[in-house]
C-alpha positions as CSV (number, residue, x, y, z in Angstrom):
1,X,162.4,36.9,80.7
2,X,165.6,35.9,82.0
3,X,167.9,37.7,79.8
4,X,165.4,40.9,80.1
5,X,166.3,40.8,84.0
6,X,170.0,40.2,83.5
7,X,170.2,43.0,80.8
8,X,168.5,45.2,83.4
9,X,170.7,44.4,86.2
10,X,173.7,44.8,84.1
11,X,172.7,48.3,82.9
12,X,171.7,49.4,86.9
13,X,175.1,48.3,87.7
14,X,176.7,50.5,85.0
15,X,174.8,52.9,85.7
16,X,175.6,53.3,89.4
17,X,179.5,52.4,88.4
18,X,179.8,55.7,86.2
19,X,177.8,57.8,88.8
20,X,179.9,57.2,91.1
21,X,182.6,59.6,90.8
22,X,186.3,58.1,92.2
23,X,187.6,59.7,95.3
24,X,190.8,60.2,93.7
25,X,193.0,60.6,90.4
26,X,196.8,59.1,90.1
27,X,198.2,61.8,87.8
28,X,202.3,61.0,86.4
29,X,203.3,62.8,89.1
30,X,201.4,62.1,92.3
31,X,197.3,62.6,92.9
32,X,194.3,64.9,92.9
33,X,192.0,64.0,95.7
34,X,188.2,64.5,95.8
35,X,187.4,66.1,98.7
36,X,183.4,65.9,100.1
37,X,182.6,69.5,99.5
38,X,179.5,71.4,101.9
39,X,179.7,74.8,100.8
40,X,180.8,76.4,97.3
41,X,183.9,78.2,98.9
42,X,185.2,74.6,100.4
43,X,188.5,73.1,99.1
44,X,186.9,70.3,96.1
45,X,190.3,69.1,95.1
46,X,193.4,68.7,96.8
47,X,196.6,67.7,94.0
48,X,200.3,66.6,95.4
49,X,202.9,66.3,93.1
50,X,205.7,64.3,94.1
51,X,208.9,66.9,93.1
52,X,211.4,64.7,94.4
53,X,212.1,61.8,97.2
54,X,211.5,64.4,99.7
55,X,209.3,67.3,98.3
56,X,205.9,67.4,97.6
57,X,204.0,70.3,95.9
58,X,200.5,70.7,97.7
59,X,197.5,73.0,95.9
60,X,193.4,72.7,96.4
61,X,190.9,74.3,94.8
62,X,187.0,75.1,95.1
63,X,186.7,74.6,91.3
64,X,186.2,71.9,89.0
65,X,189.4,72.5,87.4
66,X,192.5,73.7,88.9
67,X,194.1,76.6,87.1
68,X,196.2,75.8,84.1
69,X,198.8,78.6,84.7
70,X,201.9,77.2,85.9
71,X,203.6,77.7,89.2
72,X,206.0,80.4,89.5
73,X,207.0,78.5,92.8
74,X,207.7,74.9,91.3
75,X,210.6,74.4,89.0
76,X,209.9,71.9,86.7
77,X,211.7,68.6,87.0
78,X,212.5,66.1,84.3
79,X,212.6,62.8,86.5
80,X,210.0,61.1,86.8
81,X,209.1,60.5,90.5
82,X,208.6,57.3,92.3
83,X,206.0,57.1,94.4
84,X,203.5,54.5,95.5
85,X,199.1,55.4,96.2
86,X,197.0,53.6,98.8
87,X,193.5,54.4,99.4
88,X,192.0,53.0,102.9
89,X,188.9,54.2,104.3
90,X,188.1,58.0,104.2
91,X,192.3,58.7,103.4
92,X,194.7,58.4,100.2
93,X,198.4,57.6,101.2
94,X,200.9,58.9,98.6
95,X,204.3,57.3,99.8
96,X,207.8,58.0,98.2
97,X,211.2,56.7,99.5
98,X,211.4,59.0,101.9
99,X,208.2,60.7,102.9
100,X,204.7,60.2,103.0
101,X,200.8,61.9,103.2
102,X,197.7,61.1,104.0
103,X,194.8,63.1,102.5
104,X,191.3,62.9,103.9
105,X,188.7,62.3,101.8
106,X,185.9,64.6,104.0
107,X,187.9,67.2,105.0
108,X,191.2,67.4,102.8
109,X,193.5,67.8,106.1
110,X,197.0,66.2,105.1
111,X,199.5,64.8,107.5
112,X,202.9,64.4,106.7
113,X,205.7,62.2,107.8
114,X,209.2,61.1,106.7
């Protein structure tokens, strides 16, 4: 009876750990955040990517996905960036050297600062 109730537990807590999805994605160059979205045309994903100690490259998207074509904006770099994540409360921080921003979770505003 005891293992029954610890074998249920253990699945209920899986089962809530996989459904609930994670409010943001480190990616090898910076972050896609998971923004609450309320209607179908709201931003769903906001992405930075860190293009150097003082540049980063901001998209969103309403989608699921955002668009595999590439940026004709965006040169491609071959360094990879530095840059540190912190998540605390309803905001991600994405620091570098030089810069930072702070995404919300519930809106996706993002402030920036050097």
């Amino acid at each position: 009876m005891k293992l029954r109730n610890t074998s249920v537990c253990l699945f209920a807590g899986l089962l809530l750990a996989a459904c609930s999805g994670s409010s943001y994605e480190k990616t090898g160059n910076g972050i896609i955040v998971n923004v609450k979205q309320q209607k179908p045309t709201d931003v769903r994903k906001v992405r930075l990517e860190v293009m150097g100690d003082k540049l980063i490259h901001v998209s969103a998207t309403p989608e699921k996905h955002f668009s595999k074509n590439q940026s004709l904006i965006v040169v491609p770099q071959n360094v990879e960036p530095r840059f540190t994540v912190e998540e605390n409360g309803d905001t991600v921080l994405l620091k570098t050297s030089r810069v930072w921003a702070k995404v919300s979770k519930s809106t996706g505003e993002i402030v920036f600062a050097d």
